[in-house]
TORVO-292132 format. One line per 8 residues: number of its first residue (from 1); for each residue x, y, z of C-alpha. Coordinates in steps of 0.5 Angstrom, whole numbers, always signed. Layout:
NUM> X/Y/Z ~ ...
***
This chain:
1> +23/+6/+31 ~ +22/+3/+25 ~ +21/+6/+18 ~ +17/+1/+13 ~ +14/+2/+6 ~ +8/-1/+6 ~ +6/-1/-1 ~ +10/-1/-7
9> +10/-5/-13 ~ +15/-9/-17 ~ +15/-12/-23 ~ +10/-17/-22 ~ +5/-11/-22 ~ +3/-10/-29 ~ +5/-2/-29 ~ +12/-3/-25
17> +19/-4/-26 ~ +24/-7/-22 ~ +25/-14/-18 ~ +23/-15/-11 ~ +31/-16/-10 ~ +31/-9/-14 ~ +26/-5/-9 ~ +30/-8/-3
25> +37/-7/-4 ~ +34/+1/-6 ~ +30/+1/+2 ~ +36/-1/+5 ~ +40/+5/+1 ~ +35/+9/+4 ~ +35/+7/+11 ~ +29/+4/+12
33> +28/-4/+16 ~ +22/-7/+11 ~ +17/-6/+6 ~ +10/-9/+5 ~ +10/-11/-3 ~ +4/-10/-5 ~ +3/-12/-13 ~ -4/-12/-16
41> -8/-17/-15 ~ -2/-21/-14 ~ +2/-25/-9 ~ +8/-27/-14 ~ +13/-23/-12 ~ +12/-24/-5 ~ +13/-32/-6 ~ +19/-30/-11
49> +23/-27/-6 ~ +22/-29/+2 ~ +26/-35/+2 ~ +32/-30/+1 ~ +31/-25/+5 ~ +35/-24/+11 ~ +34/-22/+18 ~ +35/-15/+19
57> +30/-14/+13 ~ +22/-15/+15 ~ +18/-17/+8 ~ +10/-17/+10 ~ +6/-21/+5 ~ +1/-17/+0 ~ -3/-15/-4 ~ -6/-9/-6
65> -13/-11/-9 ~ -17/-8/-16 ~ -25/-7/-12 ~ -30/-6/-16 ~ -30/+2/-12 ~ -23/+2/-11 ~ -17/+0/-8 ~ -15/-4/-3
73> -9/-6/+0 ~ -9/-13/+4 ~ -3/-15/+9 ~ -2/-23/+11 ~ -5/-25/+7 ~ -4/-31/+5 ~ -7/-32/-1 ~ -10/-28/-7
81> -17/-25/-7 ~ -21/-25/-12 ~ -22/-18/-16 ~ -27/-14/-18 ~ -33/-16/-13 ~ -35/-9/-8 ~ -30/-6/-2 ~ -33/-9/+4
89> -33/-16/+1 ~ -26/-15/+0 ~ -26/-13/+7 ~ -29/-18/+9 ~ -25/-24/+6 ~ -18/-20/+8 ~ -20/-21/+15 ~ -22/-28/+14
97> -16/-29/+11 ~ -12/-27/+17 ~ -11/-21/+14 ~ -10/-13/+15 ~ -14/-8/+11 ~ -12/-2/+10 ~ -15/+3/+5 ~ -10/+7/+0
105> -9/+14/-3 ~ -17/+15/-1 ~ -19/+21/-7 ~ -15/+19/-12 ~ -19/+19/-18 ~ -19/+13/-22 ~ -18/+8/-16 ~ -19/+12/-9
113> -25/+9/-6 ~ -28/+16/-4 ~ -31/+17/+3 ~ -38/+15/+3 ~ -35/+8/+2 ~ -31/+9/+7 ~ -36/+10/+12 ~ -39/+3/+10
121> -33/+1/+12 ~ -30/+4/+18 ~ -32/+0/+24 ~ -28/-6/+20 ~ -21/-3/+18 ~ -16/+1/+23 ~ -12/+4/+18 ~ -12/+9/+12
129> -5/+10/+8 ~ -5/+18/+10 ~ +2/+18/+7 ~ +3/+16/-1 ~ +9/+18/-4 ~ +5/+19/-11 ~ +0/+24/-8 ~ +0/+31/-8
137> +1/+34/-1 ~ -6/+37/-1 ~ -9/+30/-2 ~ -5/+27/+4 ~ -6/+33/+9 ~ -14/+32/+6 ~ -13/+24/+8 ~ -10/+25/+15
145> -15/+29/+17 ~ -20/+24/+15 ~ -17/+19/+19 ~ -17/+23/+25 ~ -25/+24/+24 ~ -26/+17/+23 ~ -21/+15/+29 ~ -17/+11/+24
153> -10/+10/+25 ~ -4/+11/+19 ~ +0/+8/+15 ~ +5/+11/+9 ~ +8/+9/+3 ~ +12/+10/-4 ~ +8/+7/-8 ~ +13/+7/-13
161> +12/+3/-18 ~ +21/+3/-20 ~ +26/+2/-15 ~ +29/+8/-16 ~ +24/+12/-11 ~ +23/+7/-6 ~ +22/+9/+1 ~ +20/+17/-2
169> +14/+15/+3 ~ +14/+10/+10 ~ +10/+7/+15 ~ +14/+10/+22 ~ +13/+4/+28 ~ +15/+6/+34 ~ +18/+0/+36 ~ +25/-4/+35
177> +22/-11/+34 ~ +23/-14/+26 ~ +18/-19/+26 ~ +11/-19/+22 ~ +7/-20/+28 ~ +9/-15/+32 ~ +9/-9/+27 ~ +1/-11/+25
185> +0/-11/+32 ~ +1/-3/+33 ~ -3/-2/+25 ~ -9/-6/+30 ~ -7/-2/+35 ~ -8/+5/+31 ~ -1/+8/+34 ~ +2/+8/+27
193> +2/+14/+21 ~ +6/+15/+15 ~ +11/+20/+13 ~ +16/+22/+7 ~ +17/+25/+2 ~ +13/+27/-5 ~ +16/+24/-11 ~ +19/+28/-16
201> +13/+33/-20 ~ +16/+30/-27 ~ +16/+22/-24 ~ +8/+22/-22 ~ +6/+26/-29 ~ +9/+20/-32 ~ +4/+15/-28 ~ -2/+19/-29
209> +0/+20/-37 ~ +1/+12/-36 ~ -5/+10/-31 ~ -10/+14/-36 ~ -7/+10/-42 ~ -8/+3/-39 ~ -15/+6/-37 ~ -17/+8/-44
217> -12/+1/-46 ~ -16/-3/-41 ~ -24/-1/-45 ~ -25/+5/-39 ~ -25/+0/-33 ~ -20/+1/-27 ~ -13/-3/-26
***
């Protein structure tokens, strides 16, 4: 069985802290076989770091995208998408692009896409994040139950934006076998979900004090 954080955030994210050296070395600690690095609307700290990652450590290249209705993460990807243009053409050009699109924290307030869109996209993705380390319990029992009325599958991660709680959240794949395409592979197949842990209750007021000031920062428009 594989445990893989499959959205976290480095430094090249413009709220987080920590090289993507950083969140692999605290992974590691943890336990946990690989992560998707999912920095906003950027692939930088993918390219930075996968010409020294090792064998026994899975590195998915992504993204997780600003959509005009929320956020979107993109696994494979191999180049960036364009931000700011509606959910399903975010969707759409993920797949084009060879890519996985997963739909995170679905109720968060200022960047969840919410339900009704998700029904406009439901027959185009396989995985909704029913695990996010930074959400309350109630949300993430809300999402899962989504999922299984909308036959999805689940992925989970930290969403961590500091190496220090990397790995609070995962994606369990029940397989051995460390390679990109064979973990997409059972995301396609919808036989993955996400588990963990919560973050400290003192860490996540921290992120909304900062998301709602970057949001103000930012003339009240999304990250």
């Amino acid at each position: 069985m594989l445990k893989l954080d499959l959205h976290i955030h480095s430094c090249f994210s413009n709220d987080a802290i920590g090289s993507p050296a950083d969140i692999i070395k605290s992974l590691q600690q943890r336990g946990l076989q690989g992560m998707a690095l999912t920095d906003h609307n950027t692939l930088k700290g993918y390219l930075q770091v996968r010409k020294t990652v090792t064998k026994d450590f899975l590195v998915i290249p992504g993204m997780e995208i600003s959509t005009k209705d929320g956020h979107l993460l993109a696994f494979n990807i191999s180049e960036e998408i364009q931000p700011g243009i509606s959910i399903e053409e975010s969707v759409d050009r993920v797949i084009d692009g060879g890519g996985i699109p997963v739909v995170p924290h679905l109720f968060r307030m200022l960047s969840g896409i919410k339900k009704e869109k998700l029904k406009g996209i439901q027959t185009k993705v396989v995985a909704i994040e029913v695990f996010n380390g930074c959400s309350v319990p109630a949300s993430n029992l809300k999402t899962a139950k989504v999922a299984h009325e909308f036959h999805l599958g689940g992925t989970g991660g930290s969403d961590s934006h500091n190496p220090i709680y990397a790995g609070y959240a995962y994606t369990v794949v029940d397989s051995t076998d460390l390679r990109i395409d064979s973990v997409l592979s059972e995301i396609q197949k919808k036989k993955t979900w996400g588990e963990g842990l919560t973050m400290p209750l003192s860490y996540r007021q921290d992120r909304m004090v900062l998301s709602v000031r970057q949001y103000v920062q930012r003339g009240f428009k999304r990250i």
